[in-house]
GUNUKOL-319604 format. One line per field, with one value per residue (C-alpha): x, z, y; residue in one letter; residue number from 1. Coordinates in nm, 4 decimals. Each point is the difference from the previous one (the first is absolute). Layout:
# residues N
east	c(X	...) $
up	c(Z	...) $
north	c(Y	...) $
type	c(a	...) $
seq	c(NUM	...) $
# end
This chain:
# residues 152
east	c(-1.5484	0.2965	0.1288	0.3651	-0.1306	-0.1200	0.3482	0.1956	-0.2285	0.0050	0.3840	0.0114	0.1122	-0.1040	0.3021	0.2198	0.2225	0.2645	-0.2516	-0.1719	0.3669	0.0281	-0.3432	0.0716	0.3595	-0.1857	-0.2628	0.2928	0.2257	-0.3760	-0.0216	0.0905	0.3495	-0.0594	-0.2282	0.2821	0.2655	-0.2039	-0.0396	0.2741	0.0943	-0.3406	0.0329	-0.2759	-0.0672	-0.2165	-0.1560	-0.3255	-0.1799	0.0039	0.1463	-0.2537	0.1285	-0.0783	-0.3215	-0.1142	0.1435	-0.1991	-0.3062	-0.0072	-0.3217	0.1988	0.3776	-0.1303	-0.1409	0.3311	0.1817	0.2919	0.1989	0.1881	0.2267	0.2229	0.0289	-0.1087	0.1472	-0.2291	0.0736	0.3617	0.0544	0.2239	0.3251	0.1097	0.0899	0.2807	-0.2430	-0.2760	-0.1596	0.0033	-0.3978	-0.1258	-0.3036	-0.1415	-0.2550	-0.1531	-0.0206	-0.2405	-0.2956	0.1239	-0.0541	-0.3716	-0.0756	0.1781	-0.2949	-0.2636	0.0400	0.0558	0.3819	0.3093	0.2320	0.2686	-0.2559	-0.0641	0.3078	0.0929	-0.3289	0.1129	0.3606	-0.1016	-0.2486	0.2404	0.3078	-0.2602	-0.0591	0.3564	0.0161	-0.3698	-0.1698	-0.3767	-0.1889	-0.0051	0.4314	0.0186	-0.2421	0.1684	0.2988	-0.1315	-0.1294	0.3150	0.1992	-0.2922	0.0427	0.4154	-0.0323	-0.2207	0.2360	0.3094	-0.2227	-0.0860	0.3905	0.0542	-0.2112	0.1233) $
up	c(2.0435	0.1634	0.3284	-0.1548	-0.2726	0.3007	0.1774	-0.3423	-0.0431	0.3412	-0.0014	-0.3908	-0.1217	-0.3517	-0.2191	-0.0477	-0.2900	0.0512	0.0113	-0.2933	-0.1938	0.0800	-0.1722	-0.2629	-0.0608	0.0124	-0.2173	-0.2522	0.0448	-0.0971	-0.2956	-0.3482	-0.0532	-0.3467	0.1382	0.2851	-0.2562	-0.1742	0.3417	0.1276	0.0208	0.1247	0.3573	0.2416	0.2766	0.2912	0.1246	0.2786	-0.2406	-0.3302	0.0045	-0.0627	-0.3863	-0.0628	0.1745	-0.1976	-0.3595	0.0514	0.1348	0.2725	0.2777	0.3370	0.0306	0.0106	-0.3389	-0.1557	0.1030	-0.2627	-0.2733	-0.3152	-0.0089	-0.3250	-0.3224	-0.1469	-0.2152	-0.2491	0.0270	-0.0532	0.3989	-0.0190	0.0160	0.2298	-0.1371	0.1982	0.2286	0.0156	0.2992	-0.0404	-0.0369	0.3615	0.1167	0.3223	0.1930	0.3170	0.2990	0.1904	-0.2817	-0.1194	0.4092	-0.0396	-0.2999	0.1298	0.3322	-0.2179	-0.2393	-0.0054	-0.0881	0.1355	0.0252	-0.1925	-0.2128	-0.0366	-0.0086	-0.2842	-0.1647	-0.0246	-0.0662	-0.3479	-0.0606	0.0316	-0.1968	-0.2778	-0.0385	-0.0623	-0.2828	-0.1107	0.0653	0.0155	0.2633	-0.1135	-0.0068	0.3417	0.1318	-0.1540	0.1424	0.3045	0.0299	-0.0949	0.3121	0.2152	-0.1323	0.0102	0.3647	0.0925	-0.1077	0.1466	0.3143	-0.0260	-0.0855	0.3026	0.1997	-0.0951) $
north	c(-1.4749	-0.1579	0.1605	-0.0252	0.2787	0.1855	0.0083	0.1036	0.2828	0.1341	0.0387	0.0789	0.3527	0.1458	-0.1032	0.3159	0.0935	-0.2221	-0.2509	0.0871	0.0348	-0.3653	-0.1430	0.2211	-0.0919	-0.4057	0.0627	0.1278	-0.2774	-0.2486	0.1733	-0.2067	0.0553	0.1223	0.3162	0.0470	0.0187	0.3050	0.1169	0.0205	0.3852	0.1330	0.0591	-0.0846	0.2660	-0.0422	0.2888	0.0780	0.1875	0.1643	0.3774	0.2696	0.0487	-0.3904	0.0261	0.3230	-0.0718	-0.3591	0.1903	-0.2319	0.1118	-0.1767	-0.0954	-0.3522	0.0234	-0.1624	-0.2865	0.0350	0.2075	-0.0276	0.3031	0.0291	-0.0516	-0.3749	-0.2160	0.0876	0.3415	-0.0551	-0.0219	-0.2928	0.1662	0.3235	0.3134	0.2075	0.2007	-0.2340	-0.0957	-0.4118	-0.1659	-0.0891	-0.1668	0.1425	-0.2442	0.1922	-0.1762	0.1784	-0.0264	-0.3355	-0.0906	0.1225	-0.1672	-0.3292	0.0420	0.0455	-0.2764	-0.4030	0.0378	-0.0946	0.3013	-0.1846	-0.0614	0.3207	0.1918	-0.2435	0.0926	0.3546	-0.0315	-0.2204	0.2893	0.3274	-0.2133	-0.0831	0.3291	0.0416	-0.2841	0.0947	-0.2979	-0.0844	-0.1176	-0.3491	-0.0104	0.1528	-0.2713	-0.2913	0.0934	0.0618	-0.3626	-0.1139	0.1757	-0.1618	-0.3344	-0.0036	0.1629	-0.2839	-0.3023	0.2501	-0.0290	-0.3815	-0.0727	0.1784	-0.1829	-0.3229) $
type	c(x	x	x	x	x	x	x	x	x	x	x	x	x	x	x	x	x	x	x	x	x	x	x	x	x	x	x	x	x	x	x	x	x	x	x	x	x	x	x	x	x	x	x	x	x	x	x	x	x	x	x	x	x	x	x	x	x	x	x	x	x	x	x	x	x	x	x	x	x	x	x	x	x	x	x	x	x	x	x	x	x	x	x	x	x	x	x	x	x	x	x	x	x	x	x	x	x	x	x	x	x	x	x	x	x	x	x	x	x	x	x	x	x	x	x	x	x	x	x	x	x	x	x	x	x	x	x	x	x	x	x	x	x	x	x	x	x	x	x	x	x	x	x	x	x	x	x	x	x	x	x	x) $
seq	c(1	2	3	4	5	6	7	8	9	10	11	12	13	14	15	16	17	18	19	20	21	22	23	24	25	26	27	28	29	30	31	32	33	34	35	36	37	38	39	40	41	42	43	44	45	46	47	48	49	50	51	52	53	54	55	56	57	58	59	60	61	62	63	64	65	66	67	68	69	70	71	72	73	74	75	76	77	78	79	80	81	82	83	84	85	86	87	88	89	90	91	92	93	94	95	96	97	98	99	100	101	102	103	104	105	106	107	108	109	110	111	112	113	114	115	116	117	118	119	120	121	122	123	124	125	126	127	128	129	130	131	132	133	134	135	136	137	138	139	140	141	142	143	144	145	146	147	148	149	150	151	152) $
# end
């Protein structure tokens, strides 16, 4: 372990919201165009934790128990277009638990966080599995070659 590592993690603070509002906001921005298009009007909120209603309608056992949420109507559902009243579709990623999960496991937290933006916003276009990884994969690869073009 290099003692440069050392020396960022000695001064390094959890990233807060605003942080967190950041990688979010560039893991949407990696995202195929096409699936950002669709996306467009669901908001992304960052929150610490998931309210008491969330955690007991999704019978979660800890407030870490879930990382993210789909809140809203889909598009299969018919969600793709606000009625006068309606609250707009949102995603909600939670730091706090997303934080834990990102200590516990072999992940990059932008890794992450992009990981579980792809999987609340399929929910909202219904996708499986297998569609939210692809295009997951693809938002890693075009972030790398953003990062290489950067670089050089």
């Amino acid at each position: 372990m290099s003692t440069q590592g050392g020396a960022f993690w000695r001064d390094a603070m959890a990233p807060g919201l605003d942080v967190f509002e950041e990688l979010a906001a560039a893991a949407f921005a990696a995202l195929p165009e096409a699936f950002q298009e669709l996306a467009r009007d669901v908001v992304i909120r960052i929150e610490d934790f998931p309210d008491d209603e969330t955690l007991e309608a999704m019978e979660c056992e800890t407030p870490f128990d879930l990382l993210g949420l789909f809140h809203g109507s889909g598009l299969a559902q018919g969600g793709g277009q606000l009625w006068t009243g309606q609250m707009p579709n949102m995603v909600f990623l939670y730091r706090r638990p997303i934080l834990d999960y990102w200590a516990d496991n072999e992940e990059t937290l932008g890794s992450l966080i992009t990981h579980v933006l792809v999987h609340e916003i399929g929910h909202h276009f219904g996708l499986s599995d297998e569609d939210m990884e692809a295009i997951e994969q693809q938002a890693e690869a075009d972030s790398g070659s953003q990062q290489t073009d950067s670089m050089g």
